[in-house]
PDB file with SEQRES, HELIX, SHEET and CRYST1 records, atoms N, CA, C and O in Angstrom:
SEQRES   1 A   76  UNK UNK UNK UNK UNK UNK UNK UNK UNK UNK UNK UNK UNK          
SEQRES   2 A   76  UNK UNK UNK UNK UNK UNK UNK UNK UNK UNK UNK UNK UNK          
SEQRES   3 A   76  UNK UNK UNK UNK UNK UNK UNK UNK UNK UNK UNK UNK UNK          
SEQRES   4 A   76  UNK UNK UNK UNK UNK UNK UNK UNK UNK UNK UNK UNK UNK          
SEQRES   5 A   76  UNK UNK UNK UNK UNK UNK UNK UNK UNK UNK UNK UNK UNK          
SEQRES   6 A   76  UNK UNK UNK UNK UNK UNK UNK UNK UNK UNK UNK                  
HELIX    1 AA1 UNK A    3  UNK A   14  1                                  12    
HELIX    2 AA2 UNK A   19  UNK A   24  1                                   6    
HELIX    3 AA3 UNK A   32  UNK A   38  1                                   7    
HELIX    4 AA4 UNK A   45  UNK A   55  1                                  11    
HELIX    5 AA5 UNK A   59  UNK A   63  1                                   5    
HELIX    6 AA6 UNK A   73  UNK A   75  5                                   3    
CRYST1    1.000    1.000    1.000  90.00  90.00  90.00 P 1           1          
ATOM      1  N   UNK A   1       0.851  -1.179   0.000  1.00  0.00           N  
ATOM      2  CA  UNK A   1       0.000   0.000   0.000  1.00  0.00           C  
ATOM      3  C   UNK A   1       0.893   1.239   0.000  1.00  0.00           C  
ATOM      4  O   UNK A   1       1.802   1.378   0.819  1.00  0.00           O  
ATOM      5  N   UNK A   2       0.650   1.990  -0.796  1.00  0.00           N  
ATOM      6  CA  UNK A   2       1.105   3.433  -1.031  1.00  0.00           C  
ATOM      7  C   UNK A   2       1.240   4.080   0.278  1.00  0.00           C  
ATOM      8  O   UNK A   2       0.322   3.807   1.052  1.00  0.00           O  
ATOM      9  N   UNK A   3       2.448   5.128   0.875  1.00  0.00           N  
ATOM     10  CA  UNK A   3       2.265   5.718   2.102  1.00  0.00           C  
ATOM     11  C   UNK A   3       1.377   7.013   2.569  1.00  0.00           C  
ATOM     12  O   UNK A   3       1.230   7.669   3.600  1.00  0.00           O  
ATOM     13  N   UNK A   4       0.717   7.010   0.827  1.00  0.00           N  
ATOM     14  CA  UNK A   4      -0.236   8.440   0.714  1.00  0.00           C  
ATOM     15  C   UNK A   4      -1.679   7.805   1.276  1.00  0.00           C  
ATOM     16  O   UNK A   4      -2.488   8.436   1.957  1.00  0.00           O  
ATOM     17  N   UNK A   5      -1.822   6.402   0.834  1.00  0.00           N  
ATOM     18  CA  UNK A   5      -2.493   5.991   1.039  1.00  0.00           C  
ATOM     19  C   UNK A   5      -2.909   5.341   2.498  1.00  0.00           C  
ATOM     20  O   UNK A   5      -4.066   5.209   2.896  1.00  0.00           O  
ATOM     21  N   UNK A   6      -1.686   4.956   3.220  1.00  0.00           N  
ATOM     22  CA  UNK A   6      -1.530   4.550   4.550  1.00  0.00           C  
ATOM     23  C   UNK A   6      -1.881   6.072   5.311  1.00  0.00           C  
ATOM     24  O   UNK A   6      -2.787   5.980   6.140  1.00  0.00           O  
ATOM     25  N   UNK A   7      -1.429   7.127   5.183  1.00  0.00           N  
ATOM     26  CA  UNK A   7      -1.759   7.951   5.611  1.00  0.00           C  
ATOM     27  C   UNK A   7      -3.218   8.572   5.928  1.00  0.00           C  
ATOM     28  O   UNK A   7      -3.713   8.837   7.023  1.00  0.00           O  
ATOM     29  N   UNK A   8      -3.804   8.736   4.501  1.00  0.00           N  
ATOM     30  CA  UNK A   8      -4.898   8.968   4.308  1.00  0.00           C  
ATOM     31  C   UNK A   8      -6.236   8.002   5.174  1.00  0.00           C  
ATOM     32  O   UNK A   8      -7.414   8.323   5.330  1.00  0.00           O  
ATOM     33  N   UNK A   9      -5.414   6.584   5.681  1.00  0.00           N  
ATOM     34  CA  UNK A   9      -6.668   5.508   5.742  1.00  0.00           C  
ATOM     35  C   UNK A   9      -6.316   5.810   7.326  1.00  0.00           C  
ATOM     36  O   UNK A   9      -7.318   6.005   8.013  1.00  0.00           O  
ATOM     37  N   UNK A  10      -5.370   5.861   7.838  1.00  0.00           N  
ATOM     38  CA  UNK A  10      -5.340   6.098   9.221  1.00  0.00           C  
ATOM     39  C   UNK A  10      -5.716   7.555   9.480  1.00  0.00           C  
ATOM     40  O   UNK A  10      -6.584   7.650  10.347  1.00  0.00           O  
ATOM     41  N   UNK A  11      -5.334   8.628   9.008  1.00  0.00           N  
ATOM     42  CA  UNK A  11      -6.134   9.378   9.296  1.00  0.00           C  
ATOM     43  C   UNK A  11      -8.121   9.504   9.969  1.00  0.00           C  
ATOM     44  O   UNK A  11      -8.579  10.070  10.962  1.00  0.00           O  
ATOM     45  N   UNK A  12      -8.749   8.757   8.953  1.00  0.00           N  
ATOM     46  CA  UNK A  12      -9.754   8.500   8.596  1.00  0.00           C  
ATOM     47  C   UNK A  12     -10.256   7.725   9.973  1.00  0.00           C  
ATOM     48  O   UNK A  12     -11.165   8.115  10.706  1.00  0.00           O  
ATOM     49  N   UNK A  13      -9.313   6.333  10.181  1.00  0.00           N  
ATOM     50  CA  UNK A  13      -9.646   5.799  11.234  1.00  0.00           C  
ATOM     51  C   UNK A  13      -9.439   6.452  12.830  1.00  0.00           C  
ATOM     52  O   UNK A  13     -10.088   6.166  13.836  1.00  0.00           O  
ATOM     53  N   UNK A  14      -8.294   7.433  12.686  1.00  0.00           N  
ATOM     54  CA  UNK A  14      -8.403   7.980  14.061  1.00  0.00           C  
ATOM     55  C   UNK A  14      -9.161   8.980  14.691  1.00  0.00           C  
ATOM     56  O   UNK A  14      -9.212   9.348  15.865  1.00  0.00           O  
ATOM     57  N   UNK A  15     -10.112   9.582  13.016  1.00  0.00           N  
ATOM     58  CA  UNK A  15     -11.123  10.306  13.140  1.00  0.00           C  
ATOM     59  C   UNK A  15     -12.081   9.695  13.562  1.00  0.00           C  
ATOM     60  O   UNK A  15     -12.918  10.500  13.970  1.00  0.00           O  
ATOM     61  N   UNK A  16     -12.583   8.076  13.745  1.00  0.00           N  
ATOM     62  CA  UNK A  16     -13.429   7.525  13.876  1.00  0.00           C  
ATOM     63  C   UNK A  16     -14.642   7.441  12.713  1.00  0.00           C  
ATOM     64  O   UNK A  16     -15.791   7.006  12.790  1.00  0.00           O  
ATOM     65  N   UNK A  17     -13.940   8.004  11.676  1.00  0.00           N  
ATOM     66  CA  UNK A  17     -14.776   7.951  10.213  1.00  0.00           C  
ATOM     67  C   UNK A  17     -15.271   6.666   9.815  1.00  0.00           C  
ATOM     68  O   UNK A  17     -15.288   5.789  10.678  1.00  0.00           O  
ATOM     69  N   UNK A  18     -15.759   6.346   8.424  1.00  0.00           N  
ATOM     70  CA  UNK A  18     -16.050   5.284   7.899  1.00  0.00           C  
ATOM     71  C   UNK A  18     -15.482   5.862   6.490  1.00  0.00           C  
ATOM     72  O   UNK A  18     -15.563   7.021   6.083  1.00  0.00           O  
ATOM     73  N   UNK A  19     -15.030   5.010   6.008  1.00  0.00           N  
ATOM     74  CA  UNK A  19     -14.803   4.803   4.089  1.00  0.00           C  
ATOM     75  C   UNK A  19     -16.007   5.620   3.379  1.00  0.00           C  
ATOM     76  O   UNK A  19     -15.722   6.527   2.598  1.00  0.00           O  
ATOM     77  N   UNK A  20     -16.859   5.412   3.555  1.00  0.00           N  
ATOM     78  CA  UNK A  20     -18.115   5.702   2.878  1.00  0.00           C  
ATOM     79  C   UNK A  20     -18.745   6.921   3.042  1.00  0.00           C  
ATOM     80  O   UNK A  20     -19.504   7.556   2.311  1.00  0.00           O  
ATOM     81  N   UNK A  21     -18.097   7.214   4.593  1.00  0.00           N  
ATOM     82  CA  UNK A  21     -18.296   8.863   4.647  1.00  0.00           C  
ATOM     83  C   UNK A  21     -17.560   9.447   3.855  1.00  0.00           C  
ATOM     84  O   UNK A  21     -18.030  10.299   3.102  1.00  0.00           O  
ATOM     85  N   UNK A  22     -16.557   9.200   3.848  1.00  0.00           N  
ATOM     86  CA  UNK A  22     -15.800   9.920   3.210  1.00  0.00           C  
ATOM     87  C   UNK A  22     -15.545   9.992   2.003  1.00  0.00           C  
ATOM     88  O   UNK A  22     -14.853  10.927   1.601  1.00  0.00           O  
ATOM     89  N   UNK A  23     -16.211   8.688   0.812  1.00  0.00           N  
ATOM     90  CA  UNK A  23     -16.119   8.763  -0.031  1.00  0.00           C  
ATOM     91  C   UNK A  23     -17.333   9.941  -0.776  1.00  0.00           C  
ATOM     92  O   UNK A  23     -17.306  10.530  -1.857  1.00  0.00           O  
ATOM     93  N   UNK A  24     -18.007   9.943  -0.027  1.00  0.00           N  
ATOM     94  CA  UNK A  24     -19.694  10.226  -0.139  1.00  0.00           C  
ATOM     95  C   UNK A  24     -19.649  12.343  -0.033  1.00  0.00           C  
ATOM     96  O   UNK A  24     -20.459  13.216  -0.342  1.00  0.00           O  
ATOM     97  N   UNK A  25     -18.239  12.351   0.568  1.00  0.00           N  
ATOM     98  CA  UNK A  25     -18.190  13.672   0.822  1.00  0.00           C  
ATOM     99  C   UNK A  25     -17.340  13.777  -0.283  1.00  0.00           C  
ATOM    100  O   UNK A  25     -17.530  14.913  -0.719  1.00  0.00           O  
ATOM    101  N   UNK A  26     -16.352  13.106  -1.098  1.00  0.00           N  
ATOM    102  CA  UNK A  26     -15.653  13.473  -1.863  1.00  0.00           C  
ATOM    103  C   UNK A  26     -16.619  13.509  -3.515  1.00  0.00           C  
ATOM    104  O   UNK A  26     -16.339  14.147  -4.529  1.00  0.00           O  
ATOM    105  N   UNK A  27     -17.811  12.555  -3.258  1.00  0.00           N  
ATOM    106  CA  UNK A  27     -18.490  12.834  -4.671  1.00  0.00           C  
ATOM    107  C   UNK A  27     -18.278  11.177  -5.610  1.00  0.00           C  
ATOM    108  O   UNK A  27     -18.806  11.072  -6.717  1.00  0.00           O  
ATOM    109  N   UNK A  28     -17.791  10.466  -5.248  1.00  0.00           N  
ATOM    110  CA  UNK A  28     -16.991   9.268  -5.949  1.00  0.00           C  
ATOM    111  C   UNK A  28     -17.316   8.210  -4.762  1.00  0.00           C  
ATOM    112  O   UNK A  28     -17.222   8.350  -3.543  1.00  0.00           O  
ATOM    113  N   UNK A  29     -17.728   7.107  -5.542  1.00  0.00           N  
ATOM    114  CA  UNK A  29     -18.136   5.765  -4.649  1.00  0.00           C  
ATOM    115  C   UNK A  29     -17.172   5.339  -3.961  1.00  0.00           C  
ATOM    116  O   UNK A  29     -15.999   5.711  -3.914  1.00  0.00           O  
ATOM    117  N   UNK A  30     -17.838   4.364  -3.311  1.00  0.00           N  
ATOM    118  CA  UNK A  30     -16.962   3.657  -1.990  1.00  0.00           C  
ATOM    119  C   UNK A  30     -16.275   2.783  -2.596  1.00  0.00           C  
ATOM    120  O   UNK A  30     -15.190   2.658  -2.026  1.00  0.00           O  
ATOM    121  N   UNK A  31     -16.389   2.049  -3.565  1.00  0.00           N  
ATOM    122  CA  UNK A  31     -15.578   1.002  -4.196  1.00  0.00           C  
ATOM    123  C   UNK A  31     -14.244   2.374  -4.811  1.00  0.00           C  
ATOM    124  O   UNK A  31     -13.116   2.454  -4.324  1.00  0.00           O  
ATOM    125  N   UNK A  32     -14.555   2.910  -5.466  1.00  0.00           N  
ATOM    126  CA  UNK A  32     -13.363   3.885  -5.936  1.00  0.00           C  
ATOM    127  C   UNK A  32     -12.713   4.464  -4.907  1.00  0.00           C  
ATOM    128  O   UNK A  32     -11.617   4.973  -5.143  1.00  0.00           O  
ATOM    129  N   UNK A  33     -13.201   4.497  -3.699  1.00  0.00           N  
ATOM    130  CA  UNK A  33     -12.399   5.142  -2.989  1.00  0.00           C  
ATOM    131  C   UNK A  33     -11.674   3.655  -1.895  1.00  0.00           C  
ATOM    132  O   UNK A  33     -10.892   3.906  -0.978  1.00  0.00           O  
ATOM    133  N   UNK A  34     -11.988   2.617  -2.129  1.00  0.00           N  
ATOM    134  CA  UNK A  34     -11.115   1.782  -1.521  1.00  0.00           C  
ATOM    135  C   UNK A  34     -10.543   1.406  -2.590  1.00  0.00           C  
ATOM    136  O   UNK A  34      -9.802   0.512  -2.183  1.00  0.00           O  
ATOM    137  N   UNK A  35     -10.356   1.512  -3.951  1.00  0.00           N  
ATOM    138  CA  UNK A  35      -9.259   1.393  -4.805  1.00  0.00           C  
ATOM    139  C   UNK A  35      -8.148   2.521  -4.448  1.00  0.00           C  
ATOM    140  O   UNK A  35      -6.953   2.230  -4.484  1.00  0.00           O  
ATOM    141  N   UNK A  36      -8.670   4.043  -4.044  1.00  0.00           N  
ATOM    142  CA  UNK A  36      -7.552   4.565  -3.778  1.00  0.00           C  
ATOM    143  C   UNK A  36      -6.989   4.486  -2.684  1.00  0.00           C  
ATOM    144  O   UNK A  36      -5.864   4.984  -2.646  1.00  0.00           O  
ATOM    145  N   UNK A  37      -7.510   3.875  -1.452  1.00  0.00           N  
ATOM    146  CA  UNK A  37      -7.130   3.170  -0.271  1.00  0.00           C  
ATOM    147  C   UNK A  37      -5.631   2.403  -0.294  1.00  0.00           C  
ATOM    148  O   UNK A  37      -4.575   2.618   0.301  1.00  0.00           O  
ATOM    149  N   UNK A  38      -6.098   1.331  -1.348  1.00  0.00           N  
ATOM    150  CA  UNK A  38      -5.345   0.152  -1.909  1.00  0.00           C  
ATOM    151  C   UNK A  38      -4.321   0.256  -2.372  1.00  0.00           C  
ATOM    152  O   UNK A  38      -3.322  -0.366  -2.011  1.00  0.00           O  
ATOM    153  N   UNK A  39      -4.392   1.187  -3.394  1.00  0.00           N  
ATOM    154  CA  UNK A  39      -3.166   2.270  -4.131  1.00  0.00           C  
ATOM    155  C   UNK A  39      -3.558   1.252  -5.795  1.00  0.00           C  
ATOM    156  O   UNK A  39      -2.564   1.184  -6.518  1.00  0.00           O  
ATOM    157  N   UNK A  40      -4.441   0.754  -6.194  1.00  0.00           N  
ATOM    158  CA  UNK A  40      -5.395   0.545  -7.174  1.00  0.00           C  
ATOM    159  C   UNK A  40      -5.476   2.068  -8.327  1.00  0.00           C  
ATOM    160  O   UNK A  40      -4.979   2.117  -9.452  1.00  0.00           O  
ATOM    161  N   UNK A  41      -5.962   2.773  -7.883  1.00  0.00           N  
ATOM    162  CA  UNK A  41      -6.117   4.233  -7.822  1.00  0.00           C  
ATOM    163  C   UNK A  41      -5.002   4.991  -7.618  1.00  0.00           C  
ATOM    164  O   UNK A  41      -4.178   4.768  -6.731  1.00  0.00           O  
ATOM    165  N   UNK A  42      -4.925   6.286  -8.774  1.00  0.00           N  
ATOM    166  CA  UNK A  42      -4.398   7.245  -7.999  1.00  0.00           C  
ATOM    167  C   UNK A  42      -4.515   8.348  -7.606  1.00  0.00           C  
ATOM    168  O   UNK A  42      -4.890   8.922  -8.628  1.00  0.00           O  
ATOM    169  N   UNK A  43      -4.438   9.468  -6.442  1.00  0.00           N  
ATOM    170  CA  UNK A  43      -4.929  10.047  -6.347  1.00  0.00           C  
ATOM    171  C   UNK A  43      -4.646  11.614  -7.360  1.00  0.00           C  
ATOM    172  O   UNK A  43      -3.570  12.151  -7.625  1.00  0.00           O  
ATOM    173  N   UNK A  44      -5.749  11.940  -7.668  1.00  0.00           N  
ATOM    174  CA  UNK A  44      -5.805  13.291  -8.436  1.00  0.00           C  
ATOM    175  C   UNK A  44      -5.399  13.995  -7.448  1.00  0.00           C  
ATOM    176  O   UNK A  44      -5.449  13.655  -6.266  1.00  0.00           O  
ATOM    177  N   UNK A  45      -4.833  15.353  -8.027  1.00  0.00           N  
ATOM    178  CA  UNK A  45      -4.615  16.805  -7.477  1.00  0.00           C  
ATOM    179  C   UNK A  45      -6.181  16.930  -6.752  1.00  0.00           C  
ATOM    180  O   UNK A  45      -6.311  16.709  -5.548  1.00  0.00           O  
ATOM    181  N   UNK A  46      -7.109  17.231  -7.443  1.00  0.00           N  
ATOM    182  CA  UNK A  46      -8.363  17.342  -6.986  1.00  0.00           C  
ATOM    183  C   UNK A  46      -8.728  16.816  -6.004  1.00  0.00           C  
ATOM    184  O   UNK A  46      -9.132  17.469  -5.041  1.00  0.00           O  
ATOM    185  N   UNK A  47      -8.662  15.297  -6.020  1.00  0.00           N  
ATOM    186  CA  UNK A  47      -9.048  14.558  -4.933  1.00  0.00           C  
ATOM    187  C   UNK A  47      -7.913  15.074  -3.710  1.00  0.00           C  
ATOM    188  O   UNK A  47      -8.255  15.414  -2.578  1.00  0.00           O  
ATOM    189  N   UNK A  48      -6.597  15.049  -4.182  1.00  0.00           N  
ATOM    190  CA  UNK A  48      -6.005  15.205  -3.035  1.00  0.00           C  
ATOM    191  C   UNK A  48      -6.665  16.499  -2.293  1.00  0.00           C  
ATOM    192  O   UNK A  48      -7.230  16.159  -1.253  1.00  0.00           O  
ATOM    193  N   UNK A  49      -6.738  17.932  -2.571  1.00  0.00           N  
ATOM    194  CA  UNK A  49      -7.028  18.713  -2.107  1.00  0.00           C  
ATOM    195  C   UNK A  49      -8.678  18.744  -1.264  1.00  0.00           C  
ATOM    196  O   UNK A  49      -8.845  19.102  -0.098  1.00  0.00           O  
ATOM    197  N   UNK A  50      -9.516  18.379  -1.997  1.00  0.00           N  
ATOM    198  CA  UNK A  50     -10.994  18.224  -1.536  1.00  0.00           C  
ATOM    199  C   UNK A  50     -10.504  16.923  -0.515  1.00  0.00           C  
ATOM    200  O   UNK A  50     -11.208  17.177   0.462  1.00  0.00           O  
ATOM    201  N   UNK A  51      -9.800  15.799  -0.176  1.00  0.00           N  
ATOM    202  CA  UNK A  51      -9.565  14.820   0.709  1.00  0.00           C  
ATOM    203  C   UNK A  51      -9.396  15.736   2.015  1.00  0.00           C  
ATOM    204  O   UNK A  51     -10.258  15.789   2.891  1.00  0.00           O  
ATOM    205  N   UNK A  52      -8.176  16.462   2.052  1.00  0.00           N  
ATOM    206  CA  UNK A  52      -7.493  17.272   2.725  1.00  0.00           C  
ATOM    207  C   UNK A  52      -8.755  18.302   3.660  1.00  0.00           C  
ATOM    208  O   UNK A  52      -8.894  18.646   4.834  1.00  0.00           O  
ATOM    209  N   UNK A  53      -9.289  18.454   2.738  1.00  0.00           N  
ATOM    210  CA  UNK A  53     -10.576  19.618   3.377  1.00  0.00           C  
ATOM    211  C   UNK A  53     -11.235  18.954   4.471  1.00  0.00           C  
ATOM    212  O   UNK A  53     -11.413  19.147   5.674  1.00  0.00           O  
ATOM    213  N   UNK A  54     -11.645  17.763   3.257  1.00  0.00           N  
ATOM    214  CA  UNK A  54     -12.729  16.909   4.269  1.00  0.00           C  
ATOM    215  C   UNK A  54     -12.571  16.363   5.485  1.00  0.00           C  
ATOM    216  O   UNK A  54     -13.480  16.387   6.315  1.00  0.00           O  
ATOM    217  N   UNK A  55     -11.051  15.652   5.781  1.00  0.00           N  
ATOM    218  CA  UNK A  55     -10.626  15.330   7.076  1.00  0.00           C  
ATOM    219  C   UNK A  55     -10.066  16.294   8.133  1.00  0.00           C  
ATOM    220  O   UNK A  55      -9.750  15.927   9.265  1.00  0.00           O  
ATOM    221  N   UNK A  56      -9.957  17.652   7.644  1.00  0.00           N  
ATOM    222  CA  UNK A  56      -9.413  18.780   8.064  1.00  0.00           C  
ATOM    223  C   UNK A  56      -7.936  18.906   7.898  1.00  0.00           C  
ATOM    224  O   UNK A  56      -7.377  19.988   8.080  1.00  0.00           O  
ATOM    225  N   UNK A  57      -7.428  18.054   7.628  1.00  0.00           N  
ATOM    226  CA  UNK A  57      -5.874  18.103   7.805  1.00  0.00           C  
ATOM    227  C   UNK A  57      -5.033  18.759   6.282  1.00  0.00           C  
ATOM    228  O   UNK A  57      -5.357  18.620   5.103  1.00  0.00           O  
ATOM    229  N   UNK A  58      -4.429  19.139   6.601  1.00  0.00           N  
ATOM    230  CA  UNK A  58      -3.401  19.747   5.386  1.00  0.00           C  
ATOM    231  C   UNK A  58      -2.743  18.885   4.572  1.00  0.00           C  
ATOM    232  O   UNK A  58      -2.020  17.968   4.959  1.00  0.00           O  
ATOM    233  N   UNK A  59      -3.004  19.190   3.365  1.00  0.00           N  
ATOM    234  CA  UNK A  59      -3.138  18.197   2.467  1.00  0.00           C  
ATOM    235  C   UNK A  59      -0.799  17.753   2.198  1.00  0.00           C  
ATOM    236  O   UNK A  59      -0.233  16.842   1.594  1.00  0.00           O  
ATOM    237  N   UNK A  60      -0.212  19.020   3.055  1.00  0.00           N  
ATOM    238  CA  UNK A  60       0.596  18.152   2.826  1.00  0.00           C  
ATOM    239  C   UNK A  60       1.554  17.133   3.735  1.00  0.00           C  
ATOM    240  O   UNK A  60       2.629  16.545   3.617  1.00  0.00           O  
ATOM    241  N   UNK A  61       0.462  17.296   4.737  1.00  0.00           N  
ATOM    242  CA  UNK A  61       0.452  16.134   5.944  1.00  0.00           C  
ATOM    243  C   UNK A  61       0.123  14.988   5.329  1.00  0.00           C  
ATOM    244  O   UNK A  61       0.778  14.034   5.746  1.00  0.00           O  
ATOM    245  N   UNK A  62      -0.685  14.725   4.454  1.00  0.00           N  
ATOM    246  CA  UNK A  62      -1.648  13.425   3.888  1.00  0.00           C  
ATOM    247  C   UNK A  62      -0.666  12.829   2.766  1.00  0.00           C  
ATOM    248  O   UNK A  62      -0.244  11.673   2.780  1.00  0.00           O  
ATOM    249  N   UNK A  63      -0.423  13.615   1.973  1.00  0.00           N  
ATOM    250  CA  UNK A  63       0.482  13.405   1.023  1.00  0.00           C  
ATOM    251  C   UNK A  63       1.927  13.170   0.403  1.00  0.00           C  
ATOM    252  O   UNK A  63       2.366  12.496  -0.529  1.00  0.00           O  
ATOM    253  N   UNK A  64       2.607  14.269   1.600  1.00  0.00           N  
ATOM    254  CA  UNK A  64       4.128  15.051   1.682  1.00  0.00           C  
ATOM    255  C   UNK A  64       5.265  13.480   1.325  1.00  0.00           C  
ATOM    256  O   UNK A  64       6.329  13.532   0.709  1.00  0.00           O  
ATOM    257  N   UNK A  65       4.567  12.085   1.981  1.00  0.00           N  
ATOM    258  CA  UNK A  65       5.329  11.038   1.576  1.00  0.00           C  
ATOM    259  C   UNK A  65       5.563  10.507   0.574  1.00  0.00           C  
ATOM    260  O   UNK A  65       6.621   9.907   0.386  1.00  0.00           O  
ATOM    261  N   UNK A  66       4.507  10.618  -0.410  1.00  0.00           N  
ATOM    262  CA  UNK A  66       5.106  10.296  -1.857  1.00  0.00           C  
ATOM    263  C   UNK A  66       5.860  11.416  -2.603  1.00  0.00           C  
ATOM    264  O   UNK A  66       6.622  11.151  -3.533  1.00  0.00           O  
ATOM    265  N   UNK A  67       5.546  13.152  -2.010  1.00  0.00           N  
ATOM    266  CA  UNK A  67       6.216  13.679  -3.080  1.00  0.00           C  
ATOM    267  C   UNK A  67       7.288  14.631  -2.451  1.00  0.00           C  
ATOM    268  O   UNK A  67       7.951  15.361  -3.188  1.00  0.00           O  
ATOM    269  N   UNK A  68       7.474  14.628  -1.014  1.00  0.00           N  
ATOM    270  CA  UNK A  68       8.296  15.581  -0.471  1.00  0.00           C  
ATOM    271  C   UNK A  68       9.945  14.350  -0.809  1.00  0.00           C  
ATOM    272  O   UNK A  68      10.167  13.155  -1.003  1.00  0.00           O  
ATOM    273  N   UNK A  69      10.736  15.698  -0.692  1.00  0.00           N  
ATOM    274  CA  UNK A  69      11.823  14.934  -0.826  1.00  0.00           C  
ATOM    275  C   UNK A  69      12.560  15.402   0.391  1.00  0.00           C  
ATOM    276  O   UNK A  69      12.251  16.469   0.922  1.00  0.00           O  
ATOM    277  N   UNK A  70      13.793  14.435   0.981  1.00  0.00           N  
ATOM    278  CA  UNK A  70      14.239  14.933   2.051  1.00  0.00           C  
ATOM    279  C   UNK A  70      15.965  15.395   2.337  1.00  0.00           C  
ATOM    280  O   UNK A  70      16.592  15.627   3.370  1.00  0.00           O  
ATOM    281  N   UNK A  71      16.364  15.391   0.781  1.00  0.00           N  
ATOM    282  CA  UNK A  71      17.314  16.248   0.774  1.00  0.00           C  
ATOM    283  C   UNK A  71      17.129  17.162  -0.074  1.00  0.00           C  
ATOM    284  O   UNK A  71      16.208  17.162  -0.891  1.00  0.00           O  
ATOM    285  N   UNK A  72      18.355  18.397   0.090  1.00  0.00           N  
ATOM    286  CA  UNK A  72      17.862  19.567  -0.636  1.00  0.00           C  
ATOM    287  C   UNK A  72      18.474  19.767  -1.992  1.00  0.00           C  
ATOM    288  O   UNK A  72      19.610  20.224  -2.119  1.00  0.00           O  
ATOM    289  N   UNK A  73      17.580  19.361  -3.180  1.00  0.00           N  
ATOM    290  CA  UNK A  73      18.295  19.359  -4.468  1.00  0.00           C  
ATOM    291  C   UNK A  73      19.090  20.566  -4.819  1.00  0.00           C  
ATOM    292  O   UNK A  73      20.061  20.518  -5.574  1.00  0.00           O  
ATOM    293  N   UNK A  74      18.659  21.634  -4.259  1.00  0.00           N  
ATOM    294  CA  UNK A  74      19.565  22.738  -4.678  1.00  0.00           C  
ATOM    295  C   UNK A  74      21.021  22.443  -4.298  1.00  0.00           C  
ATOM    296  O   UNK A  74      21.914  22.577  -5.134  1.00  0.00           O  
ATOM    297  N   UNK A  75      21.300  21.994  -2.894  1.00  0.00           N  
ATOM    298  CA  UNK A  75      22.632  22.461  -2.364  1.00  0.00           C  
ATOM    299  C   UNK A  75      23.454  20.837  -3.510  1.00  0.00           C  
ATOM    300  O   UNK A  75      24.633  20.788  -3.159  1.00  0.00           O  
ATOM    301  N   UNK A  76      23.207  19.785  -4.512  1.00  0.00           N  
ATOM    302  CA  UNK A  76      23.738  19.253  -4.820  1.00  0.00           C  
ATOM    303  C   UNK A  76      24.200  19.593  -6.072  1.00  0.00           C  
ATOM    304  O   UNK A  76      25.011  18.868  -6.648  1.00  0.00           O  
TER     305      UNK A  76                                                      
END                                                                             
């Protein structure tokens, strides 16, 4: 499983959410949204941002693991 995706699903659970809420707030079924769970799916810009809203958290808390990098390309 993707770590955008590990992120995103624990989030969800420590909110005490359900899948379905949350898919239901994003506009896109519950089966599509446990494909993007899965990492089946990937997530859109869109989705990422409207995800981010919906759980309250900053979308680059949810995300920052697939695309942050953790050295600094400039200084190489």
């Amino acid at each position: 499983m993707p770590r955008d995706a590990e992120l995103v699903r624990a989030t969800i659970d420590t909110q005490g959410r359900k899948f379905a809420w949350v898919a239901e707030r994003l506009g896109i079924s519950y089966s599509y949204m446990t494909r993007l769970l899965s990492g089946g799916r990937r997530w859109t810009p869109a989705l990422r941002a409207r995800v981010a809203e919906v759980l309250r958290v900053p979308e680059e808390v949810l995300f920052c693991a697939s695309d942050c990098r953790l050295t600094d390309e400039k200084n190489r």
